[in-house]
N, CA, C and O of each residue as an XYZ file, in Angstrom:
452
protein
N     133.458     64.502     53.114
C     132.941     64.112     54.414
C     132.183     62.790     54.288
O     131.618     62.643     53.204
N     132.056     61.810     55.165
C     131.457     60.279     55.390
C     130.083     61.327     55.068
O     129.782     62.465     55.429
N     129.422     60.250     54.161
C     127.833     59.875     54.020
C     127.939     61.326     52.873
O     126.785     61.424     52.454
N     128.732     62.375     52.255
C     128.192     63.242     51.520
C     128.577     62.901     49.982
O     129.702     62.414     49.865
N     128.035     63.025     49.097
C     127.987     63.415     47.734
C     129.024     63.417     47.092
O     129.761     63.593     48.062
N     129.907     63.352     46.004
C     130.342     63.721     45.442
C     130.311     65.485     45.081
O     131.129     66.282     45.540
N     129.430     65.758     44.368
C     128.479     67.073     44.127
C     128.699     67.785     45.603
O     129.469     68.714     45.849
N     128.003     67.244     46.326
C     127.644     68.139     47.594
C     129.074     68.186     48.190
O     129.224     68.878     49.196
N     130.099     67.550     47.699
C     131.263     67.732     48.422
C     131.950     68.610     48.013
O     132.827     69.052     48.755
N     131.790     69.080     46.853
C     132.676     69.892     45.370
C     131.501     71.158     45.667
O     131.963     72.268     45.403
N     130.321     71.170     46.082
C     129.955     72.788     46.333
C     130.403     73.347     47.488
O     130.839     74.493     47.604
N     130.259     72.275     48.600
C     130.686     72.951     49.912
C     132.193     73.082     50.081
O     132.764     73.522     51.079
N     132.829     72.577     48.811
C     134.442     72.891     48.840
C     134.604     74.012     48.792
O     135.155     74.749     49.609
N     133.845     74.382     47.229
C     133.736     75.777     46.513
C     133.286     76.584     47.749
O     134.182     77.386     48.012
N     132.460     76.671     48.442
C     131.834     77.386     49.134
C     133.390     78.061     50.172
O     134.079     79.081     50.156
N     133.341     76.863     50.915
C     134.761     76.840     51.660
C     135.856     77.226     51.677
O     136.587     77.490     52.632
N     136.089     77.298     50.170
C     137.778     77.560     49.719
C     137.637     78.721     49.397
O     138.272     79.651     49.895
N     136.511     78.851     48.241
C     136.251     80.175     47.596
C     135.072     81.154     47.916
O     134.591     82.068     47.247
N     134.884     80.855     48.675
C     133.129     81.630     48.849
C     132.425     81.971     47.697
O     131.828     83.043     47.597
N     132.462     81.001     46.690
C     131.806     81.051     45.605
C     130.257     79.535     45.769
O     130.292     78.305     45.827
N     129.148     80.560     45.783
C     128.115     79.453     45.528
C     127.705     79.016     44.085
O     127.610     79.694     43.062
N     127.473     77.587     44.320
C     126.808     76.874     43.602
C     125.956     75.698     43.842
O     125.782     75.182     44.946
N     125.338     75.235     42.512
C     124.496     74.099     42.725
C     124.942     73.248     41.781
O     126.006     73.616     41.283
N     124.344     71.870     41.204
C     124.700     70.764     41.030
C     124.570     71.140     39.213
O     125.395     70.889     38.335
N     123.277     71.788     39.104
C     123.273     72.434     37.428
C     124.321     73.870     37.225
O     124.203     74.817     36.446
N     125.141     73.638     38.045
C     126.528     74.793     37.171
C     127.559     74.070     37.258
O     128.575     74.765     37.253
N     127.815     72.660     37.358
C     128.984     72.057     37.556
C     129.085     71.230     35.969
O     128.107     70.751     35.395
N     129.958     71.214     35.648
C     130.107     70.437     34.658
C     131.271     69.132     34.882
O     132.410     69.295     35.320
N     130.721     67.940     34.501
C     131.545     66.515     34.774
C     132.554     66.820     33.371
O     132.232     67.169     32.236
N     133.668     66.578     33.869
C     134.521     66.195     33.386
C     135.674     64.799     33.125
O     136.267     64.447     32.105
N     135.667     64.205     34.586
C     135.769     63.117     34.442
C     136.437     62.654     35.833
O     136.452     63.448     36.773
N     137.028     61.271     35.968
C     136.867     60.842     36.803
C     138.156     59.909     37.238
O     138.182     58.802     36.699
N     139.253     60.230     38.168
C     140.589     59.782     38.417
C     140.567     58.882     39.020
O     139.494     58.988     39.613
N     141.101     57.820     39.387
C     141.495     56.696     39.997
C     143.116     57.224     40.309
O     143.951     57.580     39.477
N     143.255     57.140     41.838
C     144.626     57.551     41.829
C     145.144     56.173     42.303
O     144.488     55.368     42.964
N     146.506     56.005     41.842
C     147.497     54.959     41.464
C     148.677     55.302     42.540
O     149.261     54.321     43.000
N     149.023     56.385     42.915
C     150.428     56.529     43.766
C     150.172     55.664     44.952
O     151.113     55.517     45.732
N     149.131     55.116     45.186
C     148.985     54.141     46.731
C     147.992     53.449     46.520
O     146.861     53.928     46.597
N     148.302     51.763     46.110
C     147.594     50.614     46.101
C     146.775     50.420     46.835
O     145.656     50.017     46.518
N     147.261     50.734     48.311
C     146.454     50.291     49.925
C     145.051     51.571     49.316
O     143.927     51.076     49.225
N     145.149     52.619     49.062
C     144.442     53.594     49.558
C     143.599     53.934     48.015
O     144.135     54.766     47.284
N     142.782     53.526     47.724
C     142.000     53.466     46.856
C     140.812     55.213     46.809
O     139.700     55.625     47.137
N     142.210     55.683     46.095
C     141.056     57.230     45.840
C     141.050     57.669     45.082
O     142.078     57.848     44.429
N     139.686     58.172     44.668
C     139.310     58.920     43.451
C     139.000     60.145     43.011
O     138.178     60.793     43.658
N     139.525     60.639     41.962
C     139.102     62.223     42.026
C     138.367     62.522     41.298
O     138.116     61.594     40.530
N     137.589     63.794     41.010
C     136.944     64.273     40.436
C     136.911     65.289     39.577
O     137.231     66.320     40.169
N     136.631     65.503     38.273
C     137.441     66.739     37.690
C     135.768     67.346     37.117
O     135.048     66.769     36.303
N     135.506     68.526     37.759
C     134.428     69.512     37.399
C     134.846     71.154     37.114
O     135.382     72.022     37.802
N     134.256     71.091     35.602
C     134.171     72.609     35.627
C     133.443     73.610     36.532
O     132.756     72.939     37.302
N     133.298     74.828     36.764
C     132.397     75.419     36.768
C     132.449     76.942     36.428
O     133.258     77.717     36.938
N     131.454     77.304     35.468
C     131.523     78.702     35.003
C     131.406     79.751     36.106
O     130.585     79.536     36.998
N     132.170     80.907     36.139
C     132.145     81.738     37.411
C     132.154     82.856     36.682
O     132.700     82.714     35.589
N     131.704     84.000     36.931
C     132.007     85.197     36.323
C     132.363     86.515     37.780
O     131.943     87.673     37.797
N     133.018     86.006     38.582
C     132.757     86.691     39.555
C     134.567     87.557     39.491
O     135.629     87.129     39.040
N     134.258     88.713     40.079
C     135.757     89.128     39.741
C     136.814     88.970     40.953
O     136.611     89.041     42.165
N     138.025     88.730     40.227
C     138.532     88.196     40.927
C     138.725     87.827     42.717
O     138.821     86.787     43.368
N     138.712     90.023     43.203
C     138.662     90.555     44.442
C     137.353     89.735     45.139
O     137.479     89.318     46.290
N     136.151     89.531     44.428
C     135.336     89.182     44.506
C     135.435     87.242     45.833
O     134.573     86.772     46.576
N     136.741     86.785     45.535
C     136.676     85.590     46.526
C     136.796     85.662     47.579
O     137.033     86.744     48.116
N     136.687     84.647     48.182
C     137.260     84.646     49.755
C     137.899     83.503     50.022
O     137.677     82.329     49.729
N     138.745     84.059     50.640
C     139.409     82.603     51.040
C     138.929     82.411     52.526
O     139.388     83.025     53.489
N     138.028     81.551     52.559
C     138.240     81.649     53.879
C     138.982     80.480     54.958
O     138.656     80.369     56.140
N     139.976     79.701     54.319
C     140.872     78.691     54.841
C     142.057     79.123     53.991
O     142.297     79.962     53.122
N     142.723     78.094     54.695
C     144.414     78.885     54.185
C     144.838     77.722     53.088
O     145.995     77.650     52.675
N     143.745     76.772     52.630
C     144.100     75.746     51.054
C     144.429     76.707     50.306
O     145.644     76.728     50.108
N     143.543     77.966     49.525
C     143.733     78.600     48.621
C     144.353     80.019     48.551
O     143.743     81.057     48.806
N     145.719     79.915     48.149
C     146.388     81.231     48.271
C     146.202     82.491     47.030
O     146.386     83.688     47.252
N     145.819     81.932     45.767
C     145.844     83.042     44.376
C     144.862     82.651     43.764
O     144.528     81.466     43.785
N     144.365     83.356     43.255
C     142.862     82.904     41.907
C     143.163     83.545     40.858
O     143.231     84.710     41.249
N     143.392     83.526     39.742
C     144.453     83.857     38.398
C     143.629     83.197     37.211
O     143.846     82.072     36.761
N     142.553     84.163     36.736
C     142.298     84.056     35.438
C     143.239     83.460     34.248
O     144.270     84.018     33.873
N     142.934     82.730     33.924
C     143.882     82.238     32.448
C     143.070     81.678     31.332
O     141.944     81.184     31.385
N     144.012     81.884     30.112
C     143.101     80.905     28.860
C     143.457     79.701     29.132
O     144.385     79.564     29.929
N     143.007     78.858     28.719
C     143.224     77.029     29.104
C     144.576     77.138     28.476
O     145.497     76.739     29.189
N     144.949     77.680     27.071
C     146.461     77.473     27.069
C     147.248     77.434     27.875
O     147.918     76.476     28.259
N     147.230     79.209     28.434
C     148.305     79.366     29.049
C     148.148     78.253     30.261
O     149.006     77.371     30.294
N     147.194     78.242     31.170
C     147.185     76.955     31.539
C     147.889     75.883     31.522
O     148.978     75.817     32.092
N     147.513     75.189     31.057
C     148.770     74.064     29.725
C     150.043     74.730     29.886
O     150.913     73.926     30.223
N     150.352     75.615     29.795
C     152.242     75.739     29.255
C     152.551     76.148     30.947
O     153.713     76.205     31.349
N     151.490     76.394     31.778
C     151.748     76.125     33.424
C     151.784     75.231     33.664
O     152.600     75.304     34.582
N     151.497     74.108     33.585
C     151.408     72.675     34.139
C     152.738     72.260     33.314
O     153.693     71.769     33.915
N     152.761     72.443     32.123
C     153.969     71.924     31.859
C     155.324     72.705     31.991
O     156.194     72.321     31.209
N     155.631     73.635     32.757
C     156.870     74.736     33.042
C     156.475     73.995     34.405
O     157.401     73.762     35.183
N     155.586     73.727     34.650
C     155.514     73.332     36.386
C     155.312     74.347     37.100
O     155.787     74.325     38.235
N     154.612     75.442     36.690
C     154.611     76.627     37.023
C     154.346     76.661     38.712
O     153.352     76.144     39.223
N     155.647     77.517     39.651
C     155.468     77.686     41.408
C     154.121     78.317     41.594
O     153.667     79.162     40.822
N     153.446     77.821     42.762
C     152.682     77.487     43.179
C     151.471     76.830     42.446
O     150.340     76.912     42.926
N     151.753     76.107     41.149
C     150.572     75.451     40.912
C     150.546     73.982     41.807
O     151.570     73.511     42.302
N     149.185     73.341     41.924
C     149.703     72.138     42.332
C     149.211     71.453     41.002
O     148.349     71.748     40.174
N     150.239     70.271     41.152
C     150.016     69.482     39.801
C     150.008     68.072     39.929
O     150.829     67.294     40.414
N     148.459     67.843     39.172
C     147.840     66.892     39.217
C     147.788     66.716     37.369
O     147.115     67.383     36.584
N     148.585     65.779     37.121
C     148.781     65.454     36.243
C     147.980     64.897     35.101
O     148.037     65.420     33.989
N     147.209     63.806     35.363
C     146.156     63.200     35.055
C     144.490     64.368     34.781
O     143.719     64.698     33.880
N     144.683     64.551     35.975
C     143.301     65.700     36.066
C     143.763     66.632     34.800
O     143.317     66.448     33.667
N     144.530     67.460     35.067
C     144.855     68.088     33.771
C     144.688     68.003     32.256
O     144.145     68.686     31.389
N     145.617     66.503     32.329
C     145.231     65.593     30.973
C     143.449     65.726     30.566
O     142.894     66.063     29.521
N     142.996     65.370     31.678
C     141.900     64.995     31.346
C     140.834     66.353     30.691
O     139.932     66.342     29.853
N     141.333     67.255     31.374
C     140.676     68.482     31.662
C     140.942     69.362     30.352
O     140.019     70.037     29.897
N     142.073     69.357     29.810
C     142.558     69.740     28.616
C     141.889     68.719     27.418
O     141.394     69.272     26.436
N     141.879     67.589     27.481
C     140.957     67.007     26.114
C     139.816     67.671     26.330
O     139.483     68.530     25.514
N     138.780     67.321     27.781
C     137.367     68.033     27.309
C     137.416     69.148     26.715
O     136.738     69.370     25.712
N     138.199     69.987     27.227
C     138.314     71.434     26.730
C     138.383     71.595     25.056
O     137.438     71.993     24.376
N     139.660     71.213     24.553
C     139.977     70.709     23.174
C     138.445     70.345     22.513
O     137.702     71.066     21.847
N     138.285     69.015     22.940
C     136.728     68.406     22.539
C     136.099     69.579     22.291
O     135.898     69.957     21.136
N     135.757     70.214     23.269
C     134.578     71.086     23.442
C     134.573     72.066     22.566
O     133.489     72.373     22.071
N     135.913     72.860     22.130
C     135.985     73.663     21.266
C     135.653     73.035     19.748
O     134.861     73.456     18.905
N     136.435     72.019     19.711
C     135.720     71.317     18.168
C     134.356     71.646     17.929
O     133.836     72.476     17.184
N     133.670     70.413     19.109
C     132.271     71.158     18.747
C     132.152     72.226     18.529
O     132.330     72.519     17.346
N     131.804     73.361     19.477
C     131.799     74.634     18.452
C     132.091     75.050     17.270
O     131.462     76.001     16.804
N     133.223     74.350     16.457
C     133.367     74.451     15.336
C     133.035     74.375     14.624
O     132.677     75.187     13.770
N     133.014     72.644     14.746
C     131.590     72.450     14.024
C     130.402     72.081     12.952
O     130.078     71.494     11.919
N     129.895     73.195     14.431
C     128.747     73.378     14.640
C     128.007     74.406     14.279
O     126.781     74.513     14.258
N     129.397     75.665     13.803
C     128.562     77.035     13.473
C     128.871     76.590     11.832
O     128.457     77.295     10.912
């Protein structure tokens, strides 16, 4: 929405799509898209985690954007984006991106213990 946040746009999404609340300390940055399919139209995306522990039944949809919510390991993940798995939508880049932090992130843990 004109004049809102980044952040404040990505909770009241969440809120919106999923009836899942949050605040600005449960989001995690991940990184940050420049989309390329249209020169004229200069837009950017945003790629944020956020930890949820809520079960599944537990969402709401309350708009018709979000049709399934489907627990997965980040693998299987991955071998969805790349089968092209029906009804994912695929954002290619975001993914990319989303899969190194992930990767990254596990290193650390490694480590680290």
């Amino acid at each position: 929405m004109a004049g809102e946040s980044v952040i404040d746009g990505a909770i009241r999404e969440l809120k919106e799509e999923l009836g899942v609340e949050a605040e600005e300390k449960d989001l995690q940055y991940v990184a940050t898209i420049k989309s390329t399919k249209n020169p004229k139209n200069m837009e950017f995306g945003y790629v944020y985690l956020l930890k949820c522990n809520k079960k599944i039944g537990d969402y709401i949809f309350e708009d018709e954007e979000v049709s399934e919510v489907k627990y997965v390991y980040y693998e299987e993940l991955e071998k969805m984006v790349k089968d092209k798995a029906e009804g994912l939508l695929l954002h290619d880049e975001e993914f990319k991106k989303l899969f190194e932090y992930i990767r990254n992130k596990e290193k650390d843990k490694f480590y680290k213990t």
